[in-house]
N, C-alpha and C positions, 0 to 999 in steps of 0.2 A: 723619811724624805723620799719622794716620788726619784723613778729614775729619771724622771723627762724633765725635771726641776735642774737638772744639770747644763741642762740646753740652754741657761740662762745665765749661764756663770762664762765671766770672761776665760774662766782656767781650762775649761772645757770647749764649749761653741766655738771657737776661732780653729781650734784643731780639729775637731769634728768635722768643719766644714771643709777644711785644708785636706784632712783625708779622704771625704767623701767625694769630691767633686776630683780627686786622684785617678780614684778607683774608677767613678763617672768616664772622664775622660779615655780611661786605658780602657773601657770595655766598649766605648761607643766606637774608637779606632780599630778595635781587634775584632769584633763582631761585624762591622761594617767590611773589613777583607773577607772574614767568614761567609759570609753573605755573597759575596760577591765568585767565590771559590765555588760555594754550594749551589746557587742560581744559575751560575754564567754555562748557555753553550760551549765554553772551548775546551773545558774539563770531563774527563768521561767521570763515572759514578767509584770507577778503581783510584781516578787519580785525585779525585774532590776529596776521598776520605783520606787518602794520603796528606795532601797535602792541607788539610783542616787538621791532623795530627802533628803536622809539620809547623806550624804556624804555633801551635799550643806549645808544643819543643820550646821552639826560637823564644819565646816571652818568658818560659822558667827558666833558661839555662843559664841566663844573669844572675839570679835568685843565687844560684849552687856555685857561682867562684865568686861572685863579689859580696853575697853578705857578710862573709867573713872580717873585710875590712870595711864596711858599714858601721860592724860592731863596734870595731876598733873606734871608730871615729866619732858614734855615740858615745862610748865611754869618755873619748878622751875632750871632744867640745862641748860648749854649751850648745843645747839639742835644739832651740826655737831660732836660732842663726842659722844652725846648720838645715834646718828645715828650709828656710827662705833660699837659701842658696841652691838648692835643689828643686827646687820649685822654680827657680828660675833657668835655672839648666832646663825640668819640663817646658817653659816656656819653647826654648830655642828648637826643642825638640818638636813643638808641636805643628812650630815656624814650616819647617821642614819637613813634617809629614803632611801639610796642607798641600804643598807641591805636589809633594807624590801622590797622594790622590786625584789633585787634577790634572797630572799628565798619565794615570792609570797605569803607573809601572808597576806592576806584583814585584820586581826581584828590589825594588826600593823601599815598597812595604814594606815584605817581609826583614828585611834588612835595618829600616827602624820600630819594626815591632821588636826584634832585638834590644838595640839603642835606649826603648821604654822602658824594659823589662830591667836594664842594667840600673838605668835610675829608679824602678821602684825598689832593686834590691837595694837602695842604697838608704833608700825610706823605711824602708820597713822598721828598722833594729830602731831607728829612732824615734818611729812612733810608739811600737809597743815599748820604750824605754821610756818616754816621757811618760808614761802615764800614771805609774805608781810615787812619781815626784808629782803630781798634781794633785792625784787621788789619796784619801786614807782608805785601808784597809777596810775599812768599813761600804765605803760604795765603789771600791773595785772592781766587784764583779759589775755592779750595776754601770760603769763605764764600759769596761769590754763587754757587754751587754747591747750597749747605744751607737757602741763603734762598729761591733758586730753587724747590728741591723744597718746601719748607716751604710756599708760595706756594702752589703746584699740589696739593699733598695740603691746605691749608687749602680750595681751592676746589673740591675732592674734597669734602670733611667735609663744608661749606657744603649741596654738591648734595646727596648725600647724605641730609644730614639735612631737608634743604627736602622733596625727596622723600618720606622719611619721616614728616614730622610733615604732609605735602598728604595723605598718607589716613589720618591719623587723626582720630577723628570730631569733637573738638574741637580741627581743626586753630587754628584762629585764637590761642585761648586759649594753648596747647601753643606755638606759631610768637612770643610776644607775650613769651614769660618769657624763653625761650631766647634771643631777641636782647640784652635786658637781663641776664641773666647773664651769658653771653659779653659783653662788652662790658665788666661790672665787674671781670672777670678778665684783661682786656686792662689793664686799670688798673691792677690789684693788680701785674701785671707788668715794666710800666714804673717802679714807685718804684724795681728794681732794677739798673737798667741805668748803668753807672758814665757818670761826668760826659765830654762831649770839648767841645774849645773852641773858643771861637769861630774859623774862619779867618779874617774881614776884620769886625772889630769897631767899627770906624769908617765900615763901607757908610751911605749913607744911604738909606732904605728910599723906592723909588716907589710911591705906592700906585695908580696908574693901571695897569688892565690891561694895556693896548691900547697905550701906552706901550712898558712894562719887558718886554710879548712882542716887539716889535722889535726891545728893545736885549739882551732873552737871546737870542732867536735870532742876533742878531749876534754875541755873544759865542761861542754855538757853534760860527761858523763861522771864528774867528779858528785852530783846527786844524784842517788839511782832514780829516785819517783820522780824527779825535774826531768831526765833520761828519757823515762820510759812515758813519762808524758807528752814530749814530743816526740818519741816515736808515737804515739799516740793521733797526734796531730798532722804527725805526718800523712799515715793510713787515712786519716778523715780527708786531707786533699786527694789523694791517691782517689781515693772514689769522688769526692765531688769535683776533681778534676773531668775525672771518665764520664759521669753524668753530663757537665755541663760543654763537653766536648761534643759527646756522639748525640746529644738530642736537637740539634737541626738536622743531620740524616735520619734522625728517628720518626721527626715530622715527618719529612720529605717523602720515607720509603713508606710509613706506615698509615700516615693521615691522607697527607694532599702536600701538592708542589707548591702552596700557597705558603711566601714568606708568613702571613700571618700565625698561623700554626706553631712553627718555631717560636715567634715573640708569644705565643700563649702558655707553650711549656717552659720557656725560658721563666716568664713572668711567676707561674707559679713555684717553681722549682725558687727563684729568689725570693716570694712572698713567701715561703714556706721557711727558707732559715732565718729571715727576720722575725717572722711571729715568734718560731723558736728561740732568738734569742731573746724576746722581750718576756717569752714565761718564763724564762730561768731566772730570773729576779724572783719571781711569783713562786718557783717550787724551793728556792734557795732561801729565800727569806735577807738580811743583813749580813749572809757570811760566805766565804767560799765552799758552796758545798757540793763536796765528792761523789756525795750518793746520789745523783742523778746523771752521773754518767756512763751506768750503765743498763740504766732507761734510756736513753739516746742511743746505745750500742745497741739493745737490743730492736728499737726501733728500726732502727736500719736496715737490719737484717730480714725481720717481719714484713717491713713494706717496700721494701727491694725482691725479693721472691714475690710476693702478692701482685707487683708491679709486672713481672714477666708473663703471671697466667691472664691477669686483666686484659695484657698486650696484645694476647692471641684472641680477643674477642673485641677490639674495637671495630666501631660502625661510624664508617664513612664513607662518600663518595664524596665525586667530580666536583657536583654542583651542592654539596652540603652546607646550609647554614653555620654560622657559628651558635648559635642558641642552639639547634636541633643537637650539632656535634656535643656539646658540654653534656646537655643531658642528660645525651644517651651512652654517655662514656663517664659520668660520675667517680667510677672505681677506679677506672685509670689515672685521671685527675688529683684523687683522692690521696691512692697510694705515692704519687711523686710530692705532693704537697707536705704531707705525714713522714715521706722519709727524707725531705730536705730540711724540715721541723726537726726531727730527730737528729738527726745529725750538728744541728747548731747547740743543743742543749746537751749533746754530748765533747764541742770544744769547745765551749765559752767556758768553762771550770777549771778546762784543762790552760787555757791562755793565761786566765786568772792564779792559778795556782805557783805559773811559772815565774809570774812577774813575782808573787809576794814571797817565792823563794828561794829563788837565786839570789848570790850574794851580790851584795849592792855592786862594788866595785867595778864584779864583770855580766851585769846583768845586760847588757844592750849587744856583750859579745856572745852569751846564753842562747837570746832571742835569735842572734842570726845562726846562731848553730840550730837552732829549731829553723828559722826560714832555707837553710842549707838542705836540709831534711827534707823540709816541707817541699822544695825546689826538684830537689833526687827523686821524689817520691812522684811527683808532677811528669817528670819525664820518665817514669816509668810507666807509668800510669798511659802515655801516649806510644810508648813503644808495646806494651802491654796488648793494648785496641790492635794498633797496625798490627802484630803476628795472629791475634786473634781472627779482626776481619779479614785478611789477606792470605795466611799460610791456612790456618785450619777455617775458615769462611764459615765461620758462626756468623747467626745473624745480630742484630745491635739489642735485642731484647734479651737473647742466648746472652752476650756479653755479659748484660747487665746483672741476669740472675745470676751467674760464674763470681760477679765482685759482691754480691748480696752472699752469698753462700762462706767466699774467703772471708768477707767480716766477721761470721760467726765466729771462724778458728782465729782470726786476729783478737779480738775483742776477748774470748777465754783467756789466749796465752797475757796479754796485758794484763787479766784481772787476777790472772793467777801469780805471776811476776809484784804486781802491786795492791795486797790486800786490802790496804786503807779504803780504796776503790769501793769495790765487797762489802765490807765491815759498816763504811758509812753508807751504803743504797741499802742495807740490812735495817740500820739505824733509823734511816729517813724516811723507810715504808711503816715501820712501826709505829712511829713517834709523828706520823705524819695523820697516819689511816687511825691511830687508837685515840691520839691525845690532841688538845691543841696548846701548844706552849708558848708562855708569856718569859722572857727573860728580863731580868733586873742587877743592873751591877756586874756583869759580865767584862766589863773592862777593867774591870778588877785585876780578872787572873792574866799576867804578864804575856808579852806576846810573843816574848823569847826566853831562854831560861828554865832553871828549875823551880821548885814550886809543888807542895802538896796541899790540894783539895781535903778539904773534910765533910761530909757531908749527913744529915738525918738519914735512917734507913724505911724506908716506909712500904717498899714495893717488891718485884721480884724485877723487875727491869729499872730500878733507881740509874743505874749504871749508861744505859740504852739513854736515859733522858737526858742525865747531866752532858754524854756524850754528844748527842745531839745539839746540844746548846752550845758547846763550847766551838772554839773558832781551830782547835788545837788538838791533835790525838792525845790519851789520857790512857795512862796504864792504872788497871786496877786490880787493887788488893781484892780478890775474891775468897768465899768459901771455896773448899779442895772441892766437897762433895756436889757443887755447884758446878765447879770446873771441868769434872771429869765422868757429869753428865751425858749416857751417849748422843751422836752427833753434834749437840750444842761444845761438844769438847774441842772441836776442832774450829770451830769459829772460835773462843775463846783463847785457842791459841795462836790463830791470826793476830787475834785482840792484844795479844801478850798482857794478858791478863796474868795477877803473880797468885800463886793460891796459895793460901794460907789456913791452918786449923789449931788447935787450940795447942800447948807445950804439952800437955801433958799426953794428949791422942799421938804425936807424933813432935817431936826434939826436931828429927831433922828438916819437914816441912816448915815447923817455925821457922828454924833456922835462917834456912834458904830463904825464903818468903823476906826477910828483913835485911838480908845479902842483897837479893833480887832489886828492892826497894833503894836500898842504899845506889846501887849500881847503875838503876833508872836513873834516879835525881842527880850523880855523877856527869852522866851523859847527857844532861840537861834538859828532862823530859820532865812532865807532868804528871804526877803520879796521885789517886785517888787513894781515901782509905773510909772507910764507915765506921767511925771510933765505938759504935754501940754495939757491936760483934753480930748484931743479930735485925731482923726484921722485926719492928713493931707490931704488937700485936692487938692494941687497944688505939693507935694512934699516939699517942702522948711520947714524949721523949724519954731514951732508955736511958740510964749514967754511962758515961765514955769511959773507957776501958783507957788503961796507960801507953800503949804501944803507939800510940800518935810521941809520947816523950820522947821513949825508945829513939823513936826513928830522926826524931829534933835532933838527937843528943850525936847520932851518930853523923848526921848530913845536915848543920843547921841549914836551912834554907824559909823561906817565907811561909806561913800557913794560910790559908784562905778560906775563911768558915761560910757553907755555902745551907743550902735549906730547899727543901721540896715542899708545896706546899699544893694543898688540893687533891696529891694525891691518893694517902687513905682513903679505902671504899672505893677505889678503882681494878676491873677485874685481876686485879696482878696483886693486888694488897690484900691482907688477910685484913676479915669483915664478919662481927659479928651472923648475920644475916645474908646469905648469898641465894640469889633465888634470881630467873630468865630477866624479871622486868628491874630489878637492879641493875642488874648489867646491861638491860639498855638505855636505862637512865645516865647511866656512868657514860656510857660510849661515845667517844668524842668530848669527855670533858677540859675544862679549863683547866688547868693547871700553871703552876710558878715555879721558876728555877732561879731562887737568889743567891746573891752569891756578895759578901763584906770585905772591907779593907781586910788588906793583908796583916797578919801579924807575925811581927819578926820574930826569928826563931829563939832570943835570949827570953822573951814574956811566953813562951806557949807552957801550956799547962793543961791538963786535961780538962778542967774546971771551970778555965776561963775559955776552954774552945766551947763546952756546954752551955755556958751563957748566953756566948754572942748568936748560938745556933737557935736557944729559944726564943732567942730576942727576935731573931731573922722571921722565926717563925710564928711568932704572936703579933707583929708589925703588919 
């Protein structure tokens, strides 16, 4: 199913729109001061960027004490009420920021750029908690995917149109209706977004800030990978905070004092993380997948640097065209496009990951502990710039390469903190670049719980593949002498891969290895095994070996007879015949990963796991 197929479902379009024309509105009010801060004579150039970081402050620091009881209150209400009620509060708010634009008070502005900021923290926890109550795991990513861009092209529209109604000659007037429109349209929107309910209806709500930000942040950190993913996330505002702050002075000092300018690197820096999110369906396929986010990390980094030397070579003047400018600045254009790209394809996995595993109950109090994060990390990020441009007076391109560079060490310590990360962009460049894979029956294997995979052995990477397919990390039973391959030895033990060799070569590897096993499945993880001890060597199916009973008799749990097919004859399989023009006949071929009803652990038998697998595989 198409992601854009969504767009047509009441479960989704009514939200979508309720949060897009949100985000619309807060960025067409918040750029439109910006504008007015950046352009206006009364501001010297020390005190424009002051107070353009000042203003970015005042809208996250709602974010950092109130989503905490956000969360509470997604947990504790039905979330499509709570949504209209707040939405209607934007209403009143917006009542009231029309004024203040047409009486031109900055200290009223900036005073309900606040006021916005508190109502969108209050949104937030209940948008991204509604959505895994709408969505199945299945096109989850593919929603925070459409919300993602939805996001990004509302904060497009927003610039945009700020820019647009900043030169026209009764901007104020013009800037004063449009907020309140947008805003009653935001309303009209949400009367139609279907009911979801409460998860933990019996919470008792703290209303202390300072409080329930300790006990959600604690609560974050009760999953480490949920943790460190929104630390994760955090870091990705932290810089696209910084980006989409300093690049109206970037115009300004580096282009031309021509609003337009601004609205064209605004425009691509947002068309850049919408594209990005809409390929992350395209490189993820049907599941949440890990390994492409750190493609996106390293993106960042690449075209963040690349972006500073470009900087030092843009060609402009006074009276420059906009066609002549684009052309003749391609690079520069390129690299901001490329690393707002990157950048969305390195959080949209990570948004996804959070909603499908946090525990239900306190998942909307999760979210705002990530928005709390996301919030801290946003006003640092603007105190960050001020000591930057002010104490040490680097210039905005200096800045930028400085956050290009700390990505690199951010983006390591995270990957090294959380292997999974690693292990599946290890996985997804293999299995992506060598094979193209067809899955069948994959919702077979449970989506919580223990559970051992069995599988045909056909390849040297069978592991790599079934990996890949699955939705779910998978410990595997390995050969030792495989395991302790040099350097592949230490991915493997990322992998917690359990090695195993025969009883007789070594008693206490067996041993271990069926300890290991038992103690996986305990702890309610998935655990693979290759019941034919060996790789095939003709293609045909080898007899299963009994240690799949073993391992029944000691942890019964469900079995899941699974099959490779297409494989053999691919350069990783032993092949009669192995010569350049095979291997490039193979290269990129088809392949199948099926996978059969479960069978419960009283019916396993080595015999009847043999059957179902030839069956799998002769089908």
């Amino acid at each position: 199913m198409s992601q854009f197929s969504l767009l047509k479902q009441q479960r989704f379009l009514p939200f979508f729109v309720t949060q897009a024309l949100g985000a619309f509105n807060d960025n067409l009010y918040k750029n439109f001061i910006l504008l007015i801060v950046v352009f206006s004579s009364v501001y010297s150039q020390t005190d424009s960027n002051v107070l353009v970081n000042i203003a970015a402050a005042l809208f996250i620091i709602p974010f950092f004490l109130l989503s905490p009881i956000g969360g509470q209150l997604a947990d504790k209400y039905e979330k499509s009420t709570l949504i209209r009620y707040l939405k209607i509060i934007e209403f009143c708010i917006m009542l009231t920021g029309a004024m203040a634009i047409y009486w031109q008070s900055m200290p009223a502005l900036l005073m309900l750029l606040f006021i916005m900021g508190a109502q969108s923290a209050f949104f937030g926890p209940v948008k991204f908690a509604l959505m895994p109550q709408h969505l199945s795991s299945k096109i989850l990513l593919a929603g925070n995917a459409l919300v993602e861009m939805g996001t990004f092209v509302a904060i497009l529209g927003g610039t945009l149109t700020a820019g647009f109604i900043f030169s026209h000659e009764n901007r104020e007037i013009v800037a004063a209706i449009a907020v309140v429109i947008i805003s009653l349209t935001g309303l009209i929107s949400s009367l139609f977004i279907p009911k979801a309910t409460a998860n933990n209806p019996q919470l008792k709500i703290n209303w202390n800030p300072i409080t329930q930000i300790i006990h959600t942040v604690h609560i974050t950190k009760q999953n480490r990978t949920v943790y460190l993913s929104i630390l994760a996330i955090s870091w990705f505002w932290f810089v696209g905070a910084t980006y989409l702050t300093q690049l109206p002075n970037f115009a300004k000092l580096l282009i031309n004092d021509n609003p337009h300018y601004v609205t064209l690197l605004l425009t691509i820096f947002s068309v850049g993380i919408a594209f990005g999110a809409l390929v992350c369906e395209t490189l993820s396929g049907d599941q949440v997948e890990l390994g492409i986010i750190p493609l996106g990390a390293l993106g960042i980094s690449i075209f963040g640097i690349d972006l500073y030397f470009a900087s030092q070579h843009i060609v402009t003047h006074d009276q420059i065209a906009m066609t002549d400018f684009l052309s003749k600045n391609i690079r520069m254009l390129l690299d901001l496009m490329l690393l707002s790209m990157s950048g969305s394809i390195f959080v949209v996995p990570l948004h996804a990951l959070i909603q499908q595993r946090s525990d239900v109950a306190h998942r909307a109090q999760i979210i705002a502990g990530n928005n709390v994060l996301n919030a801290l990390f946003m006003v640092l990020s603007a105190v960050f710039s001020i000591v930057m441009l002010t104490v040490f007076n680097v210039s905005i391109p200096t800045l930028l390469l400085i956050i290009a560079i700390i990505n690199a060490g951010v983006a390591l310590y995270v990957f090294s903190q959380v292997q999974e990360f690693v292990l599946r962009f290890v996985v997804w460049m293999i299995t992506r670049v060598l094979y193209r894979i067809k899955s069948t029956g994959l919702n077979n294997i449970p989506q919580t719980g223990p559970a051992v995979l069995i599988c045909n052995h056909v390849s040297f990477v069978d592991a790599l593949l079934i990996g890949a397919a699955s939705r779910r990390p998978i410990r595997f039973v390995m050969d030792k002498g495989i395991a302790n391959l040099p350097l592949a030895k230490y991915f493997f033990k990322w992998a917690k891969t359990i090695p195993i060799c025969s009883q007789k070569l070594s008693p206490e590897v067996y041993r271990n290895a069926f300890n290991q096993v038992e103690k996986e499945l305990l702890d309610g993880h998935l655990v693979c095994i290759f019941p034919e001890g060996k790789i095939t060597r003709t293609g045909e199916l080898n007899d299963f070996k009994r240690g799949i009973e073993i391992i029944i008799a000691r942890t019964p749990v469900p079995v899941i007879p699974m099959a490779l097919k297409g494989v053999y004859g691919s350069i990783f399989s032993y092949q009669r015949k192995s010569n350049i023009i095979t291997v490039i006949k193979r290269f990129r071929s088809q392949l199948e990963v099926v996978a059969s009803t479960p069978v419960p652990p009283q019916e396993v038998t080595a015999n009847k796991l043999q059957r179902i697998t030839q069956n799998l595989i002769t089908s």
